[in-house]
N, C-alpha and C positions, 0 to 999 in steps of 0.2 A: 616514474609517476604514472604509466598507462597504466599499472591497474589499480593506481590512485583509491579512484573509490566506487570500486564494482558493484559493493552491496547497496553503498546510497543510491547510487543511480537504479537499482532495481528498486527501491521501495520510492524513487522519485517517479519513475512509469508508472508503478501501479498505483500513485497518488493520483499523478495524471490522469490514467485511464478512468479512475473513476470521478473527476472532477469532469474531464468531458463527457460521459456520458449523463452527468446531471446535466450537465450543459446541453449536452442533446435534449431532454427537455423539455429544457426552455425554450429552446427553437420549436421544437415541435408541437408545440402548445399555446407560447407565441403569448404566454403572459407572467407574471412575475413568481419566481420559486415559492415564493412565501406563502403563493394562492394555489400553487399546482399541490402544493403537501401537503394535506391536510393531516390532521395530529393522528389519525386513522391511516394514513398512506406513509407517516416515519415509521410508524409501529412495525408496517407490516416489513419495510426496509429493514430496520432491526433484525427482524424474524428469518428475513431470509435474504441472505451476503452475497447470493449468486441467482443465476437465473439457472433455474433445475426443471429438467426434463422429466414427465412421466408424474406420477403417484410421489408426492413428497412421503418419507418415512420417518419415524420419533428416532432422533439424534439421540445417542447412545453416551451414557458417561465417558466410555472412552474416546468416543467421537467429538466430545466436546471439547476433551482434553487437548487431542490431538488438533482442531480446527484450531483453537486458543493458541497455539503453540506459532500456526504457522501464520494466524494472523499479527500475532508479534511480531513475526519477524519483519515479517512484508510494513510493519507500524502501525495495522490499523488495531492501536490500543481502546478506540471503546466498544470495537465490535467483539474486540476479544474479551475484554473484561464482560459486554454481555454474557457471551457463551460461559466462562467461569464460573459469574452468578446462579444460571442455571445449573451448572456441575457442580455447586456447593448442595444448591437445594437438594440434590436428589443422593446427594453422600454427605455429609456434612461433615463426617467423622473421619474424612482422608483429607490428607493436609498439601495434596499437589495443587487444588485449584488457587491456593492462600500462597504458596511457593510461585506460581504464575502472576499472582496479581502483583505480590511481591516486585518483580522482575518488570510491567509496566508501572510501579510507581516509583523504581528505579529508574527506569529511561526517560520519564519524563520527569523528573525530577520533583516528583509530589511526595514531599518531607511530610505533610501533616496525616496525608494517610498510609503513607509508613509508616507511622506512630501509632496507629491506630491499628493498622495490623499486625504492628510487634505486640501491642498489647493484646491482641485477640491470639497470636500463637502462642505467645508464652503464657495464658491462661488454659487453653486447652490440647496444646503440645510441648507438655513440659518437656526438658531435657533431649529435644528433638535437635541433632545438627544443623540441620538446614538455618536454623533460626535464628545464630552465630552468624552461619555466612551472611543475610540478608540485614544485622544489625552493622556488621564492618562494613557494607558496601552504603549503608545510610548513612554512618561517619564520613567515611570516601566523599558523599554527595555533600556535607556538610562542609568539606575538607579538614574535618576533623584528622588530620595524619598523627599526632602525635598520641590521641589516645590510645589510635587504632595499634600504632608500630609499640606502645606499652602493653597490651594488650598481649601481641606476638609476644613480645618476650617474658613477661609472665607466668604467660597460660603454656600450662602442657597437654598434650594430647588432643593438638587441633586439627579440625577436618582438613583433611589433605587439598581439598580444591581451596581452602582460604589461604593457604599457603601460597596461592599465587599473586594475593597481594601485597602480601609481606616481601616479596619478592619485587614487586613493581615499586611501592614506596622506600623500597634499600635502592632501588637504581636511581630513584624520583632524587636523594639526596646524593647521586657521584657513590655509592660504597657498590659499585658493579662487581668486586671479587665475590661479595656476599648474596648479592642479588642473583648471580648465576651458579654458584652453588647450589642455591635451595631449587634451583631452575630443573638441573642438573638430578636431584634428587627426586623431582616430581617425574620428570623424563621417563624414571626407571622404574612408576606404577604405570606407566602406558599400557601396558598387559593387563593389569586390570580394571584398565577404565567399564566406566561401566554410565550410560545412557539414563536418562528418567526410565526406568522399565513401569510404565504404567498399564496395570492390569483393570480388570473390575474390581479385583478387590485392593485396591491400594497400589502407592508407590513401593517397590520392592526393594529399593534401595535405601531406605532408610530403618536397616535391620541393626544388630549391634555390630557388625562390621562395618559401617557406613563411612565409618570416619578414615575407613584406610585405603577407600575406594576413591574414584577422578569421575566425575561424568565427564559425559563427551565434551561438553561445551568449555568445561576447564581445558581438557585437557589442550581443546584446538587453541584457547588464546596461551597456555605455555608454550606450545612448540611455534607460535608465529614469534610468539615474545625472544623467547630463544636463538630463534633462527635470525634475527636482528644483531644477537651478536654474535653468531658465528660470520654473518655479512662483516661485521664493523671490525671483527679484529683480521680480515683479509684486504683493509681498507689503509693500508701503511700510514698514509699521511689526515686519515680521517679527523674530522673535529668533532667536538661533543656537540654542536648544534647540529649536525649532521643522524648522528644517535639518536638526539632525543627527538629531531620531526620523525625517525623512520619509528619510533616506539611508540610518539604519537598518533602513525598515521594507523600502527595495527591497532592500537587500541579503539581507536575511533572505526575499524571497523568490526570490531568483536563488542559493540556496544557501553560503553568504558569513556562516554562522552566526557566528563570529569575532569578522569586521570588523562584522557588526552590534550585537553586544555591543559596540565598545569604541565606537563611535557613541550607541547606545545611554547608556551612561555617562557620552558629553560632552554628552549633552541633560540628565543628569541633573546634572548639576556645575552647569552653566548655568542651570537654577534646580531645585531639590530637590523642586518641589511639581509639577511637571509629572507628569500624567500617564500621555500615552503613552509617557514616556521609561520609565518603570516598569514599562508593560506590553510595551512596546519590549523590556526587556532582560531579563525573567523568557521573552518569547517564546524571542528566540537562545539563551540560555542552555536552554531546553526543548529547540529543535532539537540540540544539542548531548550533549544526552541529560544534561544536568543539574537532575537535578528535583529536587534540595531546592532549592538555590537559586533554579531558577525559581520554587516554590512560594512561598517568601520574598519574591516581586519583587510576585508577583499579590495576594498577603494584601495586600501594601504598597499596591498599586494600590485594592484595594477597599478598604482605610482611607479611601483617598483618597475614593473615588465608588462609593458601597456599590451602585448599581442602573444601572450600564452593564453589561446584558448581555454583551458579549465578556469583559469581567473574571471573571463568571460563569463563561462558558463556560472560556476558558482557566486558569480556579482549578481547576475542576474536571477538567479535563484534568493537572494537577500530580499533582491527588488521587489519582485513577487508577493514576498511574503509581508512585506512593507507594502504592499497596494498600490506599489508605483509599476503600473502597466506597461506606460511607455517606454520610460528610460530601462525595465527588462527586456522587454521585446528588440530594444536597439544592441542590449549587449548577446543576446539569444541569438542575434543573427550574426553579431562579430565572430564570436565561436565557430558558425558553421562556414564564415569566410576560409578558415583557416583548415580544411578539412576535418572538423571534429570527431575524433572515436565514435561519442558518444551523439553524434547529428540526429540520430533518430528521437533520443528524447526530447532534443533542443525542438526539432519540429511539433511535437506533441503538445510540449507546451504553448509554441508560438500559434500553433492552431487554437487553442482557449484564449489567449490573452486577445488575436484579433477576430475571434468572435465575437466577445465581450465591445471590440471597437467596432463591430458592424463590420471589416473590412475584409466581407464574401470574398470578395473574388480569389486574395490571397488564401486565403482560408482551403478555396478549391483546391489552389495549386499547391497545398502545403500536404492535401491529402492527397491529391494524383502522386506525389512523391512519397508515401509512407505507403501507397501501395507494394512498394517494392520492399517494405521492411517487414511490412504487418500483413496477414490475411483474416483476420480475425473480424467476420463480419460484424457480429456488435457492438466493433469499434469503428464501424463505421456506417452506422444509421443518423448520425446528423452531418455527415457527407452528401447524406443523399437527399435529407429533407432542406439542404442549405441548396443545393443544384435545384429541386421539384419547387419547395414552395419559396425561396428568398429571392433566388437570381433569375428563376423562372428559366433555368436552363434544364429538362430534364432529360438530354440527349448526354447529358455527362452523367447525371445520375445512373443512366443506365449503362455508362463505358465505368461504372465502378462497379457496379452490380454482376458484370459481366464478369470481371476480372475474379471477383470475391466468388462467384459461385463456381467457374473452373476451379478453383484450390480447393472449394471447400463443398463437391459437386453433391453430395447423399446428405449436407447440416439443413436442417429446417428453416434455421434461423437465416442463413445465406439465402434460400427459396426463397423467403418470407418478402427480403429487402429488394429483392431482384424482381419478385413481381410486383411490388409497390412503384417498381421505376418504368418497369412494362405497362401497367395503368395509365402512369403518368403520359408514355408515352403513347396513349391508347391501343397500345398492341394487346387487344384483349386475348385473343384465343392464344396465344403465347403463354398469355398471366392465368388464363385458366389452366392449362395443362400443368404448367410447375405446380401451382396451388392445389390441382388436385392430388399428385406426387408429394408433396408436403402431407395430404392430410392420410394416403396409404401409408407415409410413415410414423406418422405420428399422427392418431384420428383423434385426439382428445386435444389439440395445442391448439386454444382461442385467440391465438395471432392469424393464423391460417386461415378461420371463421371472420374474423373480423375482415380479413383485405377479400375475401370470396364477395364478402358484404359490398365493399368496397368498389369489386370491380361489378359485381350485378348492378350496383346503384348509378354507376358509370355508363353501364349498356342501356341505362334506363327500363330493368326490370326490377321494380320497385318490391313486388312480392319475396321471391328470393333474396334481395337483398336483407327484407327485413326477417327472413328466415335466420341467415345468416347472423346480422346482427344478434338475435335473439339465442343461438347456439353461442357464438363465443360471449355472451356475456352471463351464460351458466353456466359453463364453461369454468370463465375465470374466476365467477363466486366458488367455481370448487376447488382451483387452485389459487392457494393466496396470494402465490408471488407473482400472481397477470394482475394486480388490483388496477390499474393505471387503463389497461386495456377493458375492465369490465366498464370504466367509469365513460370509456370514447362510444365502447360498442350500446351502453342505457341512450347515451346523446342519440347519437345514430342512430339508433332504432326508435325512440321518440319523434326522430323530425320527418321520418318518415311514416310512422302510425296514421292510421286512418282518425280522423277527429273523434268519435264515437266510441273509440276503442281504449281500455284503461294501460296509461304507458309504464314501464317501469319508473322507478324514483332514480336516478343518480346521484349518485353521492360525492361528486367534485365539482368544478365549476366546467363549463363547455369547453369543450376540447377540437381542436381543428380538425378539418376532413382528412386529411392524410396521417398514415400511421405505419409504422415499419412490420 
């Protein structure tokens, strides 16, 4: 079970990471999300998924392609479906961005608008394969199995990647001779698998030999599928409950939340007390976005085996997503009792959960300890405004600052936070020299303008400070994704303005004096 579930727990961090970094914030702001966003500052969020350096560039069809691709994976489904909207508009007539959208209204299991774009492909990709595979895997989601497996037997000359669930539902009912044959035969187009090759001009792979080809992504969930029973038949005394949690558990990580539930379920029929079968199907049923019931699956499971950490972990993850704060944070920390693999996410999380309770101090000591796992300074700017302005300690903010700027000694972004906590700690001529090193490398980045602001306002030269202010906040009107920062550096430079003199307008509400 340690490598259980390697993929969830990657798209559980970078769920994380950006749940606290909104969370950051909210602390830093120090007033409610709802007032800090204004419908002008989601947009711009939209627009842009990352923080980017230099001259933003026009994202490219293939660009978009590709971003879509990986934000699937990582789950963030409507940022990618953004990006595809945009990559239909500007091709309308290549059918990959309709095959991606496909693919998140498979995983989250949105039937009504996979009806909707079965009906939008087969109106303008007639006779297109792909549009077979994506109609059997909406049956799959419906648990439609029996039209599907009439279907197989039926139809001839079917695209070789649906072949592989023809294959899963012959195991789904016990006929395994049958189900590893056709395994077995898929095994031996490995050589011509063949990837989305997406160019500018189209998916390449949807030529008239398409149907004799594997993409990659088939091909990986046949060979995990596979390699389950080359495991099971080296298993002498193995059981079928045994089988069907290890099928379940690849499936649920090759995205197959579905088919890993009803796997899931024949582990559990086949003996009741098992298990992984239990945590097996509280998992799919999680990915699925069903979390009472997973919640119900994991209680079940730790009835079962009160001190298996992942049961821990994954109850607590239920919790979560049910809004019960406390009782997750109590099982987030049982986990890490027990040395958990996976400790570093558990910390991540328990840092948002007792933020959200106000309880700093834990909070600190939750991030002194992930400095050992993470260096990634912008993940940790509300470390530092939680030390500067909540606990009013900012001698730690700068033993964090310290730490984050050694690993990360030439990032900006590392400067940036590190002289915010030199401020705090009025080490001015310190905070000046980095900031001016920040602005040699990067002379356009209106964080750098804003803390110069910062710390001039600090020495009490009110002149240059409002110089400053007034640079990064043209600055960040030229870059869109500083909008947050134009709106502190208008404030700032307003409350310092001379009375007579006309201020800029801001366009959020007031924003606190410190800023990363």
């Amino acid at each position: 079970m340690k490598k259980f579930w390697k993929k969830h727990l990657f798209h559980t961090l970078s769920i994380s990471f950006v749940i606290i970094i909104l969370g950051s914030f909210y602390w830093i702001y120090q007033i409610e999300i709802k007032k800090i966003f204004s419908k002008k500052m989601i947009s711009d969020i939209k627009r842009t998924t990352q923080t980017t350096k230099g001259i933003p560039r026009k994202t490219s069809y293939l660009g978009r392609i590709r971003k879509a691709k990986d934000l699937i994976n990582k789950g963030y489904f409507t940022l990618a479906t953004l990006e595809l909207t945009e990559a239909i508009k500007e091709k309308p007539d290549f059918i990959e961005p309709y095959l991606l959208l496909g693919e998140i209204y498979i995983q989250s299991n949105d039937i009504k608008k996979l009806d909707n774009l079965l009906t939008n492909l087969q109106e303008n990709f007639k006779n297109n394969p792909y549009i077979l595979i994506i109609q059997i895997r909406k049956w799959i989601n419906e648990k439609k199995f029996a039209e599907s497996l009439d279907l197989f037997k039926n139809t001839k000359d079917l695209p070789q990647d649906l072949k592989f669930y023809h294959a899963v539902l012959l195991s789904l009912q016990n006929n395994h001779i049958e189900s590893k044959k056709i395994l077995k035969e898929l095994e031996k187009l490995s050589s011509k698998t063949k990837e989305f090759q997406i160019t500018e001009e189209g998916i390449t792979s949807t030529n008239t030999n398409s149907k004799n080809i594997l993409q990659q992504e088939f091909t990986k969930k046949i060979k995990d599928f596979a390699v389950v029973y080359e495991e099971f038949e080296n298993l002498h005394e193995g059981k079928n409950a045994h089988l069907f949690a290890k099928l379940s558990k690849v499936l649920a990580e090759n995205n197959e939340a579905i088919l890993a539930k009803e796997f899931a379920d024949a582990a559990i029929k086949e003996d009741i007390g098992y298990i992984d079968g239990w945590i097996l199907r509280g998992y799919a049923q999680f990915l699925a976005q069903d979390f009472e019931n997973a919640l119900n699956d994991f209680r079940h499971a730790y009835e079962l085996d009160p001190i298996r950490p992942e049961i821990h972990y994954f109850l607590a993850l239920a919790l979560y997503e049910q809004k019960n704060y406390s009782e997750a944070a109590l099982f987030f920390e049982k986990s890490l009792e027990y040395d958990f693999k996976f400790s570093e996410e558990v910390r991540w999380k328990l840092v948002e959960i007792f933020a959200r309770q106000k309880k700093f101090d834990r909070v600190l000591t939750l991030y002194e300890e992930l400095l050992e796992y993470d260096s990634k300074p912008e993940k940790f700017v509300a470390a530092v405004h939680t030390a500067v302005d909540l606990v009013k300690k900012p001698e730690i903010a700068l033993k964090f600052t310290k730490i984050l700027l050694s690993k990360n000694e030439n990032d900006v972004f590392a400067m940036n936070i590190h002289a915010w906590a030199l401020i705090a700690n009025k080490n001015f001529l310190e905070a000046e020299n980095i900031l001016n090193k920040a602005k040699e490398l990067e002379s356009e980045n209106p964080r750098t303008f804003l803390n110069l602001g910062l710390l001039y306002e600090e020495k009490k030269e009110f002149e240059s400070a409002i110089q400053m202010y007034q640079k990064s906040y043209e600055l960040g009107k030229k870059y869109k994704n500083f909008s947050s920062l134009v709106n502190l550096a208008a404030e700032k430079y307003n409350e310092l303005l001379i009375q007579n003199e006309k201020p800029i307008t801001p366009e959020a509400p007031k924003m606190p004096e410190h800023s990363p």
